[in-house]
N, C-alpha and C positions, 0 to 999 in steps of 0.2 A: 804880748799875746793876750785875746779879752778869752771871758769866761768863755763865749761861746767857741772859740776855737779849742780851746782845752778840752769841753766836753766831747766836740765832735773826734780829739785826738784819743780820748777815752774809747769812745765807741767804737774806735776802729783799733783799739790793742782788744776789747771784750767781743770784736771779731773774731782776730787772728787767734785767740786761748780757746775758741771755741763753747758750746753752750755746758754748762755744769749741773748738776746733782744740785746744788747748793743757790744757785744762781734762778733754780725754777722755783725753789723756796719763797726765794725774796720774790718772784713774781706774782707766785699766789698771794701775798702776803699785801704786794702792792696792788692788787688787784680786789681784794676785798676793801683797803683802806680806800682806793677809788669810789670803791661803789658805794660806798660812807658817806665820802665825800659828795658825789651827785647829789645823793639823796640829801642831803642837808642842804645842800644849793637848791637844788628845787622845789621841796616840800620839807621844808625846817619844821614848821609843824609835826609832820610827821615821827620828825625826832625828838621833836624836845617844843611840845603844845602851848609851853608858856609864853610869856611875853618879857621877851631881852628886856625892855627898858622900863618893866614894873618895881618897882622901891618895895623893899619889905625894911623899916629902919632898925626894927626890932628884933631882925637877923643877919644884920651887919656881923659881917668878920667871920661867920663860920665857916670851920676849916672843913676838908671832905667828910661827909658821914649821907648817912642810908636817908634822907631828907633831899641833901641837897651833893651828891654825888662830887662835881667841883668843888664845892663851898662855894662862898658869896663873897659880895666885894662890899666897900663902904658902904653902901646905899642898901645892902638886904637883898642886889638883884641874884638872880643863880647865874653863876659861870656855867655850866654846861647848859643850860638854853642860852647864851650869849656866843658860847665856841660854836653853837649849834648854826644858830642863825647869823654869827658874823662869817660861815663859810661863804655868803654866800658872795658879802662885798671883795674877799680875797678872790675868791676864782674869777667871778667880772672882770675884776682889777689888772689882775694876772694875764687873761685871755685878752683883754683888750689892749693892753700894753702889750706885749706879744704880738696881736696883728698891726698894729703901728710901726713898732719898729721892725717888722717882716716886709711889711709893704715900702716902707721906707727903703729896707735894705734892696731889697727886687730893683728898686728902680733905679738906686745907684750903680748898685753892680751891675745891671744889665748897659748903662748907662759907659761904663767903665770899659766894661767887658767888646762891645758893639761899635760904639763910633771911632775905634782907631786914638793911635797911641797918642794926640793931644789930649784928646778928651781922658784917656786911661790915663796917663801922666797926670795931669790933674786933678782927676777924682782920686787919684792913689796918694797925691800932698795931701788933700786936704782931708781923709780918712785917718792921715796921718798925726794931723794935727789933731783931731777930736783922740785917735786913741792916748796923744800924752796928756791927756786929764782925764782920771779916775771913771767911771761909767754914772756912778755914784753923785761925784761932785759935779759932770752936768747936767745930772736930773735937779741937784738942787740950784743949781744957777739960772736953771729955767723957771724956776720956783720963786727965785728970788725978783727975778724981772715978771712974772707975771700972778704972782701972788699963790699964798694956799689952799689946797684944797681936793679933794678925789676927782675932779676930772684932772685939775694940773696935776695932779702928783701920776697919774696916768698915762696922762701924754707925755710926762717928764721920763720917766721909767722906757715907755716907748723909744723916743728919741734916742734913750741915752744907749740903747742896746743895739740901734740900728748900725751904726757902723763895723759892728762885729756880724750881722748876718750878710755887708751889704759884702765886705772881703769874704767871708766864706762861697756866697752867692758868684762874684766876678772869677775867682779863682773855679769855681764846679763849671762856669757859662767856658771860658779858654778853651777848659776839658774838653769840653760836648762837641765846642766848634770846630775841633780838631778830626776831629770822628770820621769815619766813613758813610757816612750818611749821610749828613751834612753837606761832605764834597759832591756827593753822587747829586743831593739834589742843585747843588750850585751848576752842577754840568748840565742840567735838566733845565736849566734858564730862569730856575726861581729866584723872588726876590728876596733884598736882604730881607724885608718885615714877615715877607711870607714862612722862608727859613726859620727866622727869630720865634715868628708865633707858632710853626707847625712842629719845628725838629728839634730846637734847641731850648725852647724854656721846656719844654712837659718834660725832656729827660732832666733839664737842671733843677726844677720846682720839685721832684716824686722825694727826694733825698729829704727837702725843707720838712717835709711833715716831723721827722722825728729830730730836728734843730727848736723847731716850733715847741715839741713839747719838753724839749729839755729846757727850755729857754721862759715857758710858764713858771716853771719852778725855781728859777730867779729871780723873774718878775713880781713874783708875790713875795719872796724875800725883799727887795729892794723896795716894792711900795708899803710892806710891813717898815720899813726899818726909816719911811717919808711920816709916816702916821707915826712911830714912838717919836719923830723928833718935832712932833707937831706941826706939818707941814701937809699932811692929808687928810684921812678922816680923824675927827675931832671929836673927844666923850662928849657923851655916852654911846657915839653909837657903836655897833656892837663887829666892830671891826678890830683882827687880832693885833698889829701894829697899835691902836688906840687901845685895847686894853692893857697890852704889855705898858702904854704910857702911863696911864692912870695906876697900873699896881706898883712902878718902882717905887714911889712913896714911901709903899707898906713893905718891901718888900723882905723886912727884918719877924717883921709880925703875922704877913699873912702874905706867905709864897707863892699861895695857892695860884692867887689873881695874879699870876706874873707866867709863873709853872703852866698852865691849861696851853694858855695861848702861844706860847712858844714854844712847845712840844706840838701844836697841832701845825705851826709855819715849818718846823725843822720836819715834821713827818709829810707833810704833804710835798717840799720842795723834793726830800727824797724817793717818796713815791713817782713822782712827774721824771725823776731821771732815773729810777730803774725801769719804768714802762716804755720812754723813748730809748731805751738803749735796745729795753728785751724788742722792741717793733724794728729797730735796728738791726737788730742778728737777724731777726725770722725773715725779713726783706731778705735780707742776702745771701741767706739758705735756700730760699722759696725758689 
């Protein structure tokens, strides 16, 4: 079972318990760390004026204080202008690997779903085969044949998570095509394409939104975790997987530079899946 169907199996038990006291908490809570987040993607400046990749050497290693809020890494730069302004390669990162392997998945599954059971027999082996290797180890095997780096480790991330949206996506299109509506327009003399593009993807697509955003907050895990192993973005730039790589070094003597940026990858993936679940519930309250 890949991440993505676990999460969507989550979301539909945080249906059935219904909305909580407790549960709007963490909404507000993910909702201002969102709008943190924006704003550091789109006007980093505006958070933190400095310049990620300025050397101070004469303030190398300092730990937090009322100067330098993160503390600094080898080089004297500040971590909190570097968490600031590396939101912004994580969310890119995240988002565009997320519509990769979304678009990906769409056309599998629609692919699976639509041309009858050779074409579905087949797409379902060979879905099969991608899901017995890790999601992980073929983003790096696409790495390994095409070399490192942020757009590969991107499209790698992409690829490697489409087979999980592509079965969620064939299994919702079955759903749809089963429907009363569907049939009516079939007796109505429409075609399969017209069918596909008027009746059955808008009902099967509306659900994707909140898989999409459960599925950011993976993806930025995963292209963090291409960048610690040296395979994406590469120091100094000021991207969170690259700085967690550059502090393990230190990480006996100066936590800090390790601490920042994996606190902001663990808080933002969590964020991204209590806002897709809370858009979740309100969908199917609404």
């Amino acid at each position: 079972m890949s991440d993505l169907e676990v999460q969507a199996g989550l979301a539909a038990q945080s249906r059935q318990s219904g909305p909580s006291r407790r549960l709007g908490a963490a909404e507000a809570a993910a909702g201002v760390l969102a709008l943190f987040l924006l704003v550091s993607a789109v006007v980093p400046h505006f958070l933190a004026p400095g310049d990620p990749l300025a050397i101070d050497p004469l303030s190398a290693f300092q730990p937090p204080n009322l100067a330098h809020g993160f503390g600094t890494d080898e080089s004297g730069r500040d971590i909190y202008t570097r968490v600031v302004h590396g939101t912004q390669y994580s969310l890119v990162i995240g988002a565009a690997a997320t519509a990769i392997g979304l678009s990906l998945g769409i056309v599998l599954g629609t692919l699976a779903g639509m041309l009858g059971r050779v074409v579905d027999f087949t797409m379902n082996r060979f879905l099969e085969v991608l899901f017995a290797f890790p999601g992980l180890l073929l983003a790096l095997l696409f790495i390994v044949i095409f070399g490192p780096g942020v757009a590969t480790a991107t499209i790698a991330v992409g690829l490697s998570t489409a087979p999980g949206y592509a079965r969620i996506i064939r299994a919702q299109l079955i759903t749809v095509r089963s429907a009363a509506f569907v049939e009516a327009a079939t007796v109505l003399g429409r075609t399969r394409w017209q069918i596909l593009l008027r009746h059955i993807l808008p009902n099967t697509l509306a659900p994707l939104f909140v898989l999409a955003t459960l599925g950011v907050g993976q993806a930025i895990v995963w292209a963090a975790t291409l960048s610690y192993l040296g395979l994406g973005a590469e120091p100094p730039t000021a991207e969170w997987g690259a700085m967690l790589s550059a502090g393990r070094t230190y990480i006996t003597s100066a936590w800090w530079m390790s601490f920042f940026p994996g606190l902001f990858i663990v808080l933002t993936a969590v964020t991204a899946t209590v806002l897709g679940r809370s858009i979740d519930r309100r969908m199917r309250h609404a």
